[in-house]
ROMARPA-961318 format. One line per 2 residues: number of its first residue (from 1); for each residue x, y, z of C-alpha. Coordinates in pm, whole numbers. Each point is the difference from the previous one (the first is absolute). Layout:
NUM) X,Y,Z ~ ...;
This chain:
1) 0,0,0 ~ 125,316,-71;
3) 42,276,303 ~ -115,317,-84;
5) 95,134,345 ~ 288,-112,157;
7) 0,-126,357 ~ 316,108,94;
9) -62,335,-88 ~ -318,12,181;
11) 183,-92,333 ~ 243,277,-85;
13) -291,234,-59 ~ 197,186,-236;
15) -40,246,-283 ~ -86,-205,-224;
17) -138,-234,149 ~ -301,297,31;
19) 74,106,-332 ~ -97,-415,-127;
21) -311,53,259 ~ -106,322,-137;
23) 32,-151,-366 ~ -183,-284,76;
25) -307,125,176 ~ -60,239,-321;
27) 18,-293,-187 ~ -256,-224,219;
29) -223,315,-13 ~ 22,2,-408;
31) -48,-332,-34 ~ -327,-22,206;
33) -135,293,-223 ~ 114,-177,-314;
35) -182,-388,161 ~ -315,216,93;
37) -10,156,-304 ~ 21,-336,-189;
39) -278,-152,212 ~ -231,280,-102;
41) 84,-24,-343 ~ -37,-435,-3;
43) -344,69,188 ~ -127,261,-257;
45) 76,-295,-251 ~ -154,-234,138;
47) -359,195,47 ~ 54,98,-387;
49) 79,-374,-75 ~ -323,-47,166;
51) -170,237,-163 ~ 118,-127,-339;
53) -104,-344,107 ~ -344,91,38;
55) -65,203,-298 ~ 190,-301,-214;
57) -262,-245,186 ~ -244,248,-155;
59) 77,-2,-298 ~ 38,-393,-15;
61) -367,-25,163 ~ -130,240,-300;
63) 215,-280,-259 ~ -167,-268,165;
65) -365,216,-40 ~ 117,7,-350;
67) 32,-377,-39 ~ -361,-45,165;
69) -87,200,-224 ~ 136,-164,-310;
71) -129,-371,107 ~ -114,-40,-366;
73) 318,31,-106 ~ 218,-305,109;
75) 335,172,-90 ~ -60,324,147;
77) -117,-142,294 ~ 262,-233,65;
79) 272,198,-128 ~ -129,309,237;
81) -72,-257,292 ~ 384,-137,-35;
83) 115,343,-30 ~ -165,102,341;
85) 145,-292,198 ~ 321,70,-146;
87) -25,350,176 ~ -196,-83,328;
89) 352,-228,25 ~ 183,298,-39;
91) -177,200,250 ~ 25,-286,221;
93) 407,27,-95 ~ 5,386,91;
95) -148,-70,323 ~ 249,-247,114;
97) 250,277,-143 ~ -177,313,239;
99) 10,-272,306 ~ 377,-104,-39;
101) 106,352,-66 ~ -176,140,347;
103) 143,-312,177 ~ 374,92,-145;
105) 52,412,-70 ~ -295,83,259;
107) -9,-223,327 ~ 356,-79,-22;
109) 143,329,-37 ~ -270,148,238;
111) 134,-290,276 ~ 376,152,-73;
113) -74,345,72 ~ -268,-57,278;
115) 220,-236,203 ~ 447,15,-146;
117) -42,380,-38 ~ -201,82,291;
119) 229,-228,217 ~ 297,253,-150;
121) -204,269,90 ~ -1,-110,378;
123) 373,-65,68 ~ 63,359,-121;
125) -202,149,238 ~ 169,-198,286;
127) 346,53,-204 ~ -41,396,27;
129) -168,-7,311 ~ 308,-198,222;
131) 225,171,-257 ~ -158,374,221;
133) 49,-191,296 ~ 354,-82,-80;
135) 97,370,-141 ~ -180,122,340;
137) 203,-212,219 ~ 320,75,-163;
139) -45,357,72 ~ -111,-28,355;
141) 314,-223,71 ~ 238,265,-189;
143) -191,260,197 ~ 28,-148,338;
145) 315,139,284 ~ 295,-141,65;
147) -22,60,385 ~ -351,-188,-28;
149) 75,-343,67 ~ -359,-123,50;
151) -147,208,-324 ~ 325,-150,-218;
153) -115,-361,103 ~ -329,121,-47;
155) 39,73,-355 ~ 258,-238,-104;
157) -285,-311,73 ~ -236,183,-159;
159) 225,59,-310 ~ 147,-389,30;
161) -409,-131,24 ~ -84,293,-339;
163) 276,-183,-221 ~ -48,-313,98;
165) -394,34,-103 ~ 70,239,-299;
167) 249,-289,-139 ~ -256,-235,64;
169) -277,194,-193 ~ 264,127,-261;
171) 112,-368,-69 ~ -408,-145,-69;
173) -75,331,-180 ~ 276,-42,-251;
175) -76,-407,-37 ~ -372,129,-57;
177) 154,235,-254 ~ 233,-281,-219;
179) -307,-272,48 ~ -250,281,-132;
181) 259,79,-297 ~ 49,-371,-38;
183) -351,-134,5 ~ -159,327,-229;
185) 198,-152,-284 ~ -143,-340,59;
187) -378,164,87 ~ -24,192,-306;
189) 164,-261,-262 ~ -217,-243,158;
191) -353,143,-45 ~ 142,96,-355;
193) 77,-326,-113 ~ -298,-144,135;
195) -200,335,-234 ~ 170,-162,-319;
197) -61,-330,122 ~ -369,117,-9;
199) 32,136,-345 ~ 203,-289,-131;
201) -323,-241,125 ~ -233,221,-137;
203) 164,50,-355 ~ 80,-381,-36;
205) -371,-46,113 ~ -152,199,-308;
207) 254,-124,-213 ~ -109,-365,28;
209) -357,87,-27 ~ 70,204,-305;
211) 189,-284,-134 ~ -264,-185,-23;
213) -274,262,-82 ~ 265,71,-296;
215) -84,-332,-226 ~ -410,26,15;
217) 49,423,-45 ~ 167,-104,-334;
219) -236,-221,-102 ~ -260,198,38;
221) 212,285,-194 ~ 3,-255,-283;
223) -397,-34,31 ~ -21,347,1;
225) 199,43,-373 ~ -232,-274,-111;
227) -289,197,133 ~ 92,304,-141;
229) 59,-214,-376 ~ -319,-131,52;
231) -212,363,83 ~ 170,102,-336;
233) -94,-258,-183 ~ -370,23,152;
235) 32,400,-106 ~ 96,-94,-358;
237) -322,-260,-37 ~ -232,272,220;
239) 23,250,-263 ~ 29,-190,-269;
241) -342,-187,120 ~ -63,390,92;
243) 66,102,-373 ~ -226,-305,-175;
245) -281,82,169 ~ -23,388,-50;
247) 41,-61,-378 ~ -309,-164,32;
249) -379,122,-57 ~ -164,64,350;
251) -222,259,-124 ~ -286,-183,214;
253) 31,-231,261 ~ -263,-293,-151;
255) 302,-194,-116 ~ 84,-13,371;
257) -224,-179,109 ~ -40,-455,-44;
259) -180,-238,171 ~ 161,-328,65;
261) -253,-287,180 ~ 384,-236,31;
263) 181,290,245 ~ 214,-132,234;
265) -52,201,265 ~ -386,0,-81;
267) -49,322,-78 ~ -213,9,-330;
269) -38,343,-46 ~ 119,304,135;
271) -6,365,-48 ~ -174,352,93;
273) -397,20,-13 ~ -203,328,124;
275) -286,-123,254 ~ -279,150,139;
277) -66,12,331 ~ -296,-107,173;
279) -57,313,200 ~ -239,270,-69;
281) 215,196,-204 ~ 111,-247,-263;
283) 333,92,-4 ~ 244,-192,-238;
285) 351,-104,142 ~ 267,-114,-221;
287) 151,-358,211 ~ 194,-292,-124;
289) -209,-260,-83 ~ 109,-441,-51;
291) -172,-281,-103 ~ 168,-269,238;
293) -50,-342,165 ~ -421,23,-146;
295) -35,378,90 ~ -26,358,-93;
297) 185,199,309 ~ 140,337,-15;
299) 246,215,249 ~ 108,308,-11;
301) 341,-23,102 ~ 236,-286,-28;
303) 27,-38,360 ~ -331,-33,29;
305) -213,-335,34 ~ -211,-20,-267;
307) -377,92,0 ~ -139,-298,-138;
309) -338,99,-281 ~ -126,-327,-31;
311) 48,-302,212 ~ -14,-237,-270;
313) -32,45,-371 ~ -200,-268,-106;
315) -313,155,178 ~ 47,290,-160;
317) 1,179,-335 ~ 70,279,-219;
319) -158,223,-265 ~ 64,375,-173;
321) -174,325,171 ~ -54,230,-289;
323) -328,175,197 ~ 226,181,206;
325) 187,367,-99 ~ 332,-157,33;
327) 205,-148,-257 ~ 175,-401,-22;
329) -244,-152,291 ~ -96,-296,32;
331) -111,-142,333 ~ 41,-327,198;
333) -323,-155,140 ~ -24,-236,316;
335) -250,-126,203 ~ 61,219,310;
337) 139,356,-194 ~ 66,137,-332;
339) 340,194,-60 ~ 11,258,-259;
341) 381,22,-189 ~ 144,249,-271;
343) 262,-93,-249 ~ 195,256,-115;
345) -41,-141,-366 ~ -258,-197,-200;
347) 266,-247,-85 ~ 70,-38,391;
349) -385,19,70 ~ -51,-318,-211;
351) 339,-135,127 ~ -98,-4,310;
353) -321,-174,-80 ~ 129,-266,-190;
355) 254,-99,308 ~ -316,-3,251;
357) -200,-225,-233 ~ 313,-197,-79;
359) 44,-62,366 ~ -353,-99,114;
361) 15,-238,-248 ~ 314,-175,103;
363) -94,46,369 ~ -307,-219,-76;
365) 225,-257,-183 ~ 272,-43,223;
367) -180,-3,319 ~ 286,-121,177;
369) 264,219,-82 ~ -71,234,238;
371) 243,-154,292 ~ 256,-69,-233;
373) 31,333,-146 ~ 13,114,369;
375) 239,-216,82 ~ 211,151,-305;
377) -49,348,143 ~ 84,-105,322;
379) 254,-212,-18 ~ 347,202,100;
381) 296,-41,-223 ~ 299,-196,12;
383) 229,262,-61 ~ -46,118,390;
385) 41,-292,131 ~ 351,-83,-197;
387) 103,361,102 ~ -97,-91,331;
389) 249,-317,17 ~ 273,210,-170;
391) 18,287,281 ~ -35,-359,255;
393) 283,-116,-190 ~ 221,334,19;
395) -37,83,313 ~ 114,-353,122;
397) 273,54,-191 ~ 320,-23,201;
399) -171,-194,293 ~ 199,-344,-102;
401) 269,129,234 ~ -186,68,281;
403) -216,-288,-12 ~ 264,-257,-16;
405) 252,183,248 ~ -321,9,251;
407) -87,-353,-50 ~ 345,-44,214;
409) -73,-69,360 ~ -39,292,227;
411) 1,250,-323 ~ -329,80,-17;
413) 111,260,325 ~ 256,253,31;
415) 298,-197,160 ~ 63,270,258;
417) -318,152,83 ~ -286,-240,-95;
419) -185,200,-213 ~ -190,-222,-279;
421) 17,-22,-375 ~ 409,187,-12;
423) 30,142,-334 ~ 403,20,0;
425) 254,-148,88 ~ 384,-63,72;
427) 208,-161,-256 ~ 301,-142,207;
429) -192,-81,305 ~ -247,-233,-206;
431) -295,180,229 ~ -366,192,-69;
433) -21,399,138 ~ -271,212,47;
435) 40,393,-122 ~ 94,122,324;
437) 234,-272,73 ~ 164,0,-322;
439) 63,401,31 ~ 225,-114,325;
441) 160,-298,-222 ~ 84,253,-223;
443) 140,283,248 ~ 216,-287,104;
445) 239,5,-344 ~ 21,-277,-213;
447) 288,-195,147 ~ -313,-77,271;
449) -264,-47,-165 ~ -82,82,-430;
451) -399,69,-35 ~ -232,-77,-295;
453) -384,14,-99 ~ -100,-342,-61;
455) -312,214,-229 ~ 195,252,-173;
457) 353,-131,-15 ~ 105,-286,-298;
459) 112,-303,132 ~ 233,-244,-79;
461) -16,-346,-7 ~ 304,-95,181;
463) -66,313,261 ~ -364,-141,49;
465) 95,-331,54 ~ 241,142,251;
467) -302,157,171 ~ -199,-340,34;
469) 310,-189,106 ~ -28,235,335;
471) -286,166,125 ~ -104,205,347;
473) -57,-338,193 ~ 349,-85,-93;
475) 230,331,62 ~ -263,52,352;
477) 137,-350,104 ~ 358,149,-62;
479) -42,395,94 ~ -221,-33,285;
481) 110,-354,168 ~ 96,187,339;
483) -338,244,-44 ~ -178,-170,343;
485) 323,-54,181 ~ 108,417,-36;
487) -393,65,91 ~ -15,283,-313;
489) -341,-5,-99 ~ -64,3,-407;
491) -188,279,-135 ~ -353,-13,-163;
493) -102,169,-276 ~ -196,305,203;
495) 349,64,203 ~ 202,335,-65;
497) 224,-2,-243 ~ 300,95,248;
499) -74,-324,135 ~ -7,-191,-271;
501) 332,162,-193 ~ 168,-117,386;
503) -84,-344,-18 ~ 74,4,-333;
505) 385,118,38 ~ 14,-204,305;
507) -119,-311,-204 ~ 229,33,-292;
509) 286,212,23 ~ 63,-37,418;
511) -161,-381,-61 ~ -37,2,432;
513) -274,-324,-100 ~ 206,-214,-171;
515) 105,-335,170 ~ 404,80,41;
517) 155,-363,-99 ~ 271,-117,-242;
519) -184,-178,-219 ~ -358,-145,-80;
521) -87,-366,176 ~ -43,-119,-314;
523) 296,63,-125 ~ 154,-134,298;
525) -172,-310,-27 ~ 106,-18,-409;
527) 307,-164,1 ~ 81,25,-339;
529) 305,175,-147 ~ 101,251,-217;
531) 137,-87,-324 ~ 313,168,-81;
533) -10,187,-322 ~ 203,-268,-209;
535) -292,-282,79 ~ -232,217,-71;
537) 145,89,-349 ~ 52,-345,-60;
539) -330,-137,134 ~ -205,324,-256;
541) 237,-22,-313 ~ 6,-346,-94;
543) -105,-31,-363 ~ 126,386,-78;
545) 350,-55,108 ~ 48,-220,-305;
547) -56,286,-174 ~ 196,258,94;
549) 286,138,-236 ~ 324,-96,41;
551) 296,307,-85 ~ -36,-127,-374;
553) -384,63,33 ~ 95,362,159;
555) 281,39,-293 ~ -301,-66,-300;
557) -232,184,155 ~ 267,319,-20;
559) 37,-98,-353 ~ -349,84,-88;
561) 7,336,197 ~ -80,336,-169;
563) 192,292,13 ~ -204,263,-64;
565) -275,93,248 ~ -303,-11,-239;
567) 155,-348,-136 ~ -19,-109,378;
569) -386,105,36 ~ -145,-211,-298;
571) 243,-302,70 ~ -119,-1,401;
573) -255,-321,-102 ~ 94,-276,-111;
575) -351,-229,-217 ~ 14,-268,337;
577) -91,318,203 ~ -210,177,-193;
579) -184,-308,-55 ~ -44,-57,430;
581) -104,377,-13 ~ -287,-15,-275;
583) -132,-356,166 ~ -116,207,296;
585) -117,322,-241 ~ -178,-162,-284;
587) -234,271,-9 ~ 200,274,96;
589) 88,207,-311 ~ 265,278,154;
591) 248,-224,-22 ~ -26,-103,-370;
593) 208,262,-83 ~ 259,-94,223;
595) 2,-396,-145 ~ -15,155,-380;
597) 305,223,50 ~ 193,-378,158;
599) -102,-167,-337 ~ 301,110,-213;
601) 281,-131,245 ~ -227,-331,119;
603) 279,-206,-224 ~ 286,113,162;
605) -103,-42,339 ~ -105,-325,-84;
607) 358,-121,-138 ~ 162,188,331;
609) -291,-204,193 ~ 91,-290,-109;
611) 378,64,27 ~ -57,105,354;
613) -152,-346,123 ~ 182,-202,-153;
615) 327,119,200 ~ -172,31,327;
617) 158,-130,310 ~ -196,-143,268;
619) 259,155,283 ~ 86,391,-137;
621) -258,175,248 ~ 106,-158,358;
623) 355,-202,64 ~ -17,-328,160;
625) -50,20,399 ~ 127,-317,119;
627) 292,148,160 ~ -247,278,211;
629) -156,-74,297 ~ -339,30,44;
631) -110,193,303 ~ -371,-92,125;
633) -241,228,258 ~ -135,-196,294;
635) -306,158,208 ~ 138,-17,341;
637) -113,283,262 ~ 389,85,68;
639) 2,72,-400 ~ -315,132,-79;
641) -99,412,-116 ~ -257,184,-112;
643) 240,19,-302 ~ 4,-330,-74;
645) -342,-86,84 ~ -86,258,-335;
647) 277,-213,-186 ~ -134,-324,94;
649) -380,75,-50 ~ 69,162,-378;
651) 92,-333,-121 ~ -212,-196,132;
653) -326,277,-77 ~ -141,60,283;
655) -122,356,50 ~ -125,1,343;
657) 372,-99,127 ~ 115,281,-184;
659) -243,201,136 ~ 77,-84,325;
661) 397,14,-91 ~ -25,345,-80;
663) -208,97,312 ~ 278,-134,176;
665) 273,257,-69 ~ 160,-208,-359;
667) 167,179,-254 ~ -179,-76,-325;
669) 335,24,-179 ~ 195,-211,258;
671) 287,-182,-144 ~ 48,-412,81;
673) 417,29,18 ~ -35,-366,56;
675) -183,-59,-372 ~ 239,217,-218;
677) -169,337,148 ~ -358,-97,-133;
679) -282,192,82 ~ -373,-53,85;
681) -106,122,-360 ~ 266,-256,-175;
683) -157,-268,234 ~ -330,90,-98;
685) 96,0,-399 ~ 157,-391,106;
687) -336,-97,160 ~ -191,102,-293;
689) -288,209,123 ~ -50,358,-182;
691) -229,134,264 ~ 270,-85,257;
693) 263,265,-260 ~ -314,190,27;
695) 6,48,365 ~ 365,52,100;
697) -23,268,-292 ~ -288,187,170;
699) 121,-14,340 ~ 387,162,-136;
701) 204,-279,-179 ~ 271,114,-209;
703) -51,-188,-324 ~ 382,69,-67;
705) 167,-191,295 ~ 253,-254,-140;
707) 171,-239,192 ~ 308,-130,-1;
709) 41,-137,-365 ~ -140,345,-121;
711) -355,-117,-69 ~ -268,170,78;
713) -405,-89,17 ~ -27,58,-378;
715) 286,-238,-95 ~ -90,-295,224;
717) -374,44,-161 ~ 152,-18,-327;
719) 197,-318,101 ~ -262,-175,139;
721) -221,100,-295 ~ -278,219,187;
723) -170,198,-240 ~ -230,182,233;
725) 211,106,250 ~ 271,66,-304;
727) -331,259,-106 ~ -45,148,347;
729) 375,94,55 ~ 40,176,-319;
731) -337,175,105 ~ 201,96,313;
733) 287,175,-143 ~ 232,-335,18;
735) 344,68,-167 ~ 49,-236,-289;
737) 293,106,-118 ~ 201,-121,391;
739) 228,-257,-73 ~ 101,-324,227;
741) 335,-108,105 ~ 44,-190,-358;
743) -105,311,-174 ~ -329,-72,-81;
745) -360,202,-28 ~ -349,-142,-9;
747) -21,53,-349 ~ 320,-246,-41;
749) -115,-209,186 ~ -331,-75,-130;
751) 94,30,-373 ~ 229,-303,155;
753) -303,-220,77 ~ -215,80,-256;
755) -294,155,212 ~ -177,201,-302;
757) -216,119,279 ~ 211,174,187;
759) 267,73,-262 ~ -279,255,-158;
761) -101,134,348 ~ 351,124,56;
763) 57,106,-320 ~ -313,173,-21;
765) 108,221,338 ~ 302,85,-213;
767) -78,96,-268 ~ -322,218,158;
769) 300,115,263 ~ 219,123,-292;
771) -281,167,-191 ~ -85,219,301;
773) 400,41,-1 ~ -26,122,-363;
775) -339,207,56 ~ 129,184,278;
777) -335,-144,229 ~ 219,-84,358;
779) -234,-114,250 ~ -316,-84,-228;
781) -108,-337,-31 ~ 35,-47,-365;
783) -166,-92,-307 ~ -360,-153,41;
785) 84,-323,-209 ~ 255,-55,291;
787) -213,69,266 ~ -300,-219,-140;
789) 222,-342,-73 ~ 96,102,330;
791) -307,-14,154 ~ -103,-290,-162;
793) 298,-218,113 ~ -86,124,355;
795) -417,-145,-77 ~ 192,-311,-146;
797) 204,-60,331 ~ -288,22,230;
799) -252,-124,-200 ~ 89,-276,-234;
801) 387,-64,110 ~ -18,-340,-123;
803) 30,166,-359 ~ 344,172,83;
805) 189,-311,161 ~ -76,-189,-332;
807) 395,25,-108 ~ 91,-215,345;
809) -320,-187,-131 ~ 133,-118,-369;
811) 363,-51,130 ~ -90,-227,242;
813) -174,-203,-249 ~ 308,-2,-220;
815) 198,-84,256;
């Protein structure tokens, strides 16, 4: 610690040692103005952050009005509907944001000058109030006569008992002063960090949901350019439709109107009629009359329910009125009332007859078809109901996730709270999280805990296997195995969220409940051993290791090498490769370019092909190992870690030990020095399991550890001949171009045995590394061909792997 007052100079009392005083105390008083000053300014934040909140919840309650609103519309509403979730997850981020921000700049800073400051404040007063006493002692002693023996004793103890107290108060003001100067440094870089902290959370938050907003915003971009080809082409055939029918003769409107006794929707007839009323005054009101269903009804608006005329039109009938003033009448006649109607032409006048007559005399035909044309008006229409199934369809959409990681026991309720139906989740702890609870998972970093939405994120396969090869029951058993035994009650989902963000750091970064003990029983109780690396490689590589090249096979395939760079990029696929790629793409035409451009130099590669295995030697890769002794693990308790209880449980696959390996203090990137300086992820690629990779890779592996022989997880995949977890390193930023202790990359090594497979997969992440080299594009992920073979391999590995292990398959049937 540095002293910004030095003791020694406080026991002197000396000029400067006032001077260092004096300088300090204007200091203390600047810096409280500055901290009070800050927490006014952090407080007027937070109310406008508030503020903002609401009016943006606002705002995202009038978008949701809107989508109401449009429920005719399936792809406004759902669109507008997504949109507003998006940003009530938002708000809910910016709240989190507000809270963490008063907890850090306000209450922290608030505590520092309320209790270190004020604490300062007090030793001065007693500093400068003994430091009076002292200055009046020392004159009262100086002033005091020599020939007064009892007033010089006097004053001498009273000046002895002065220093002795001023030292005493001079000495714990000055350590107040260097712990105050000390700990402000600490107090205000602190509640700093923990501000960015805040902001880092909140930004990664809105990223990820963004992220995957991002794919179904452009989609619906793209429908919008097709919507906006389509209104054109709709405004083009409009007014052309538009221009047709104005060249035509509507001079009158009798053409208008047909009858048509066959309508589908039973309307016969229909069109405007004058009719007079029945009142006294005989006034004549134009309406909109229909012959439907057996009956003359009219309305007046189209809201309306019709007014029906006459009940049924076979007692009924019709004849012209020509004894009336009125022009084009003809009136319909039935046995309760008469209705007097106006055409508005003689042609319509007679029109309108003709359809009456015409349907009396079908009603009295078809008797019958009075329920079925009903049934034809009233039957709703399809359409709905598929439009109805579609929105169903879309907005359970996404829920695959969710549904399968809930079906895991003890995820259907947040793991640390209880509340039901968790929507998120966190990746490397295999567990389900309410909102709340994954806010704190997330204010923890990601070396603790790394937080998705099993509903808005994209998942993939090998990551949501991971989550159903754990679950809440499982990490609980793990994380809270000492819960009763400590006597910490668990929160519920109605407690405070201070509550719940303690238990939560208590739980997983302090772990106070988990069971302290060197290893799982059930490891204990497994008394198998570990392999050492060279049985392993010998027990995986059987049929390949016939095929590996030899230095003749390395020498040929230097031969066929291209200088140039360009020549490089057409030659990087040889027609065996190509051939593995297209069996899983047969439908997949982006890469028919690629296999065109390979056509011209498919001879040549052939010939060096060939060349290549015939002068393959079955021992180039690894020399013989007879004269190294093999080291083996045994699981005694003297022997046993954490660290080796990860290494022991990756091979053999089981999760839960892991789990429980890692809540025990182990390094996930601890080294075996007994089995050439192997680590858990190596063991894992030698057990075989991609959602084991998977794990140790969430939870911090370094996918670039080698051990001893140089080789790191990507070569011993490519040795042993594991395609998928060859796929998920190269996802991972493995290098490919390291090199082993005989010189050797992945790429050698598996053009050595032949794997097509994963021959293409490397060379793929070349060639996609070196155009982004080329382009200029550090840090993107590359072309989209690459990143869709990419994701396909990954489908292939956790899906169907049976259909990438089918080079061991054919060469253990020639063998």
């Amino acid at each position: 610690m540095k002293v910004t007052v030095d003791f020694e100079e406080c026991l002197k009392d000396s000029p400067r040692f006032r001077a260092a005083l004096e300088e300090v105390e204007g200091d203390v008083t600047e810096l409280e103005l500055k901290l009070d000053k800050l927490v006014k300014l952090c407080i007027a934040m937070i109310d406008t952050g508030k503020a903002f909140c609401i009016a943006n919840k606002q705002f995202m309650n009038g978008i949701r009005d809107l989508a109401q609103y449009s429920c005719k519309d399936a792809l406004v509403e759902t669109s507008l509907t997504k949109f507003s979730d998006t940003l009530q997850e938002m708000i809910n981020y910016h709240n989190i944001l507000f809270d963490q921000t008063q907890r850090s700049i306000k209450a922290q800073l608030q505590t520092f000058v309320k209790e270190d400051i004020r604490k300062f404040k007090d030793a001065k007063k007693q500093f400068e109030k003994v430091s009076e006493e002292k200055e009046n002692a020392l004159v009262k002693n100086a002033q005091v006569q020599r020939n007064k023996q009892h007033e010089v004793e006097e004053a001498t103890n009273i000046l002895t008992a002065t220093r002795k107290c001023f030292r005493h108060i001079a000495l714990d003001y000055v350590l107040q002063i260097n712990v105050l100067q000390s700990k402000r440094r600490a107090e205000i870089l602190k509640s700093m960090l923990s501000f960015m902290y805040a902001h880092l959370a909140f930004f990664h938050q809105g990223y990820d949901l963004f992220s995957e907003l991002e794919p179904y915003m452009k989609d619906l971009g793209a429908q919008l350019d097709q919507l906006a080809v389509d209104a054109a082409k709709e405004k083009r055939d409009m007014e052309q439709k538009h221009s047709t029918i104005q060249q035509k003769d509507y001079s009158s409107d009798d053409t208008k109107l047909e009858y048509n006794v066959d309508a589908a929707n039973g309307i016969v007839m229909e069109g405007y009629l004058f009719k007079r009323a029945s009142n006294a005054f005989k006034t004549w009101n134009r309406r909109w009359f229909s012959i439907q269903n057996n009956q003359l009804v009219y309305q007046k608006k189209f809201k309306d329910n019709p007014t029906v005329v006459v009940e049924d039109l076979r007692l009924c009938t019709v004849k012209h009125c020509e004894d009336i003033e009125r022009r084009f009448c003809f009136e319909v006649v039935s046995p309760t009332k008469s209705c007097m109607l106006q055409a508005d032409s003689e042609k319509l006048r007679q029109a309108w007859i003709k359809a009456v007559q015409t349907s009396i005399a079908t009603a009295y035909r078809e008797k019958g078809d009075e329920s079925e044309k009903q049934e034809k008006k009233s039957s709703p229409s399809t359409g709905s109901l598929e439009s109805g199934s579609e929105t169903k369809e879309k907005l359970l959409k996404g829920e695959s996730a969710l549904q399968r990681v809930q079906c895991i026991p003890g995820n259907a309720a947040c793991c640390d709270c209880g509340l039901a139906d968790p929507r998120w989740a966190s990746i490397n702890l295999g567990i389900t999280l309410c909102i709340e609870c994954s806010g704190i998972h997330r204010s923890l970093g990601v070396h603790f805990s790394k937080v998705r939405s099993l509903t808005l994120d994209s998942w993939e396969p090998e990551l949501l296997k991971l989550m159903c090869e754990l679950g809440n029951d499982v990490i609980n058993r793990i994380y809270e195995a000492k819960l009763e035994k400590v006597g910490v009650k668990k929160p519920q989902p109605g407690s405070q969220r201070q509550e719940k963000e303690a238990y939560i750091r208590a739980k997983y970064v302090e772990r106070k409940f988990v069971e302290r003990q060197p290893v799982s029983v059930s490891l204990l109780e497994s008394g198998t051993k570990v392999l050492p690396q060279s049985q392993e490689e010998k027990r995986h590589s059987g049929p390949e290791k016939s095929l590996l090249a030899g230095e003749q096979g390395a020498a040929s395939l230097k031969a066929v090498a291209v200088s140039s760079d360009e020549a490089r990029r057409e030659s990087l696929f040889c027609p065996d490769e190509l051939d593995s790629l297209f069996s899983y793409f047969d439908t997949s035409s982006k890469l028919r370019s690629i296999r065109s451009s390979d056509s011209g130099i498919q001879q040549s590669a052939d010939d060096s092909r060939e060349h290549l295995v015939s002068t393959i030697s079955a021992n180039s890769l690894y020399e013989p190992e007879g004269d190294k002794q093999e080291s083996s693990v045994f699981c005694d308790s003297k022997q046993s870690s954490p660290g080796l209880q990860l290494y022991r449980a990756a091979f053999e696959k089981n999760l839960p030990d892991m789990a429980e390996a890692l809540a025990h203090g182990a390094e996930v990137n601890w080294v075996n020095v007994e089995e050439n300086k192997a680590t858990p992820l190596i063991q894992a690629v030698r057990g075989g399991s991609l959602v084991t990779c998977e794990f140790l890779l969430q939870n911090g592996a370094n996918v670039n550890i080698r051990d001893m022989k140089g080789r790191g997880p990507l070569h011993h995949a490519t040795v042993l001949g594991h395609t998928g977890q060859v796929c998920l390193f190269l996802k991972r930023g493995a290098n490919q171009h390291a090199t082993d202790e005989d010189g050797k990359d992945p790429l050698s090594i598996a053009v050595e045995a032949a794997n097509a497979d994963i021959v293409t997969l490397l060379r793929l992440a070349r060639m996609n590394e070196e155009m982004r080299e080329s382009e200029g594009l550090y840090g993107q992920p590359g072309d989209e061909i690459y990143q869709d073979i990419f994701r396909d391999f990954s489908q292939m590995a956790s899906n169907n792997p049976e259909k990438l292990n089918r080079f061991q398959q054919s060469d253990s049937q020639k063998s």
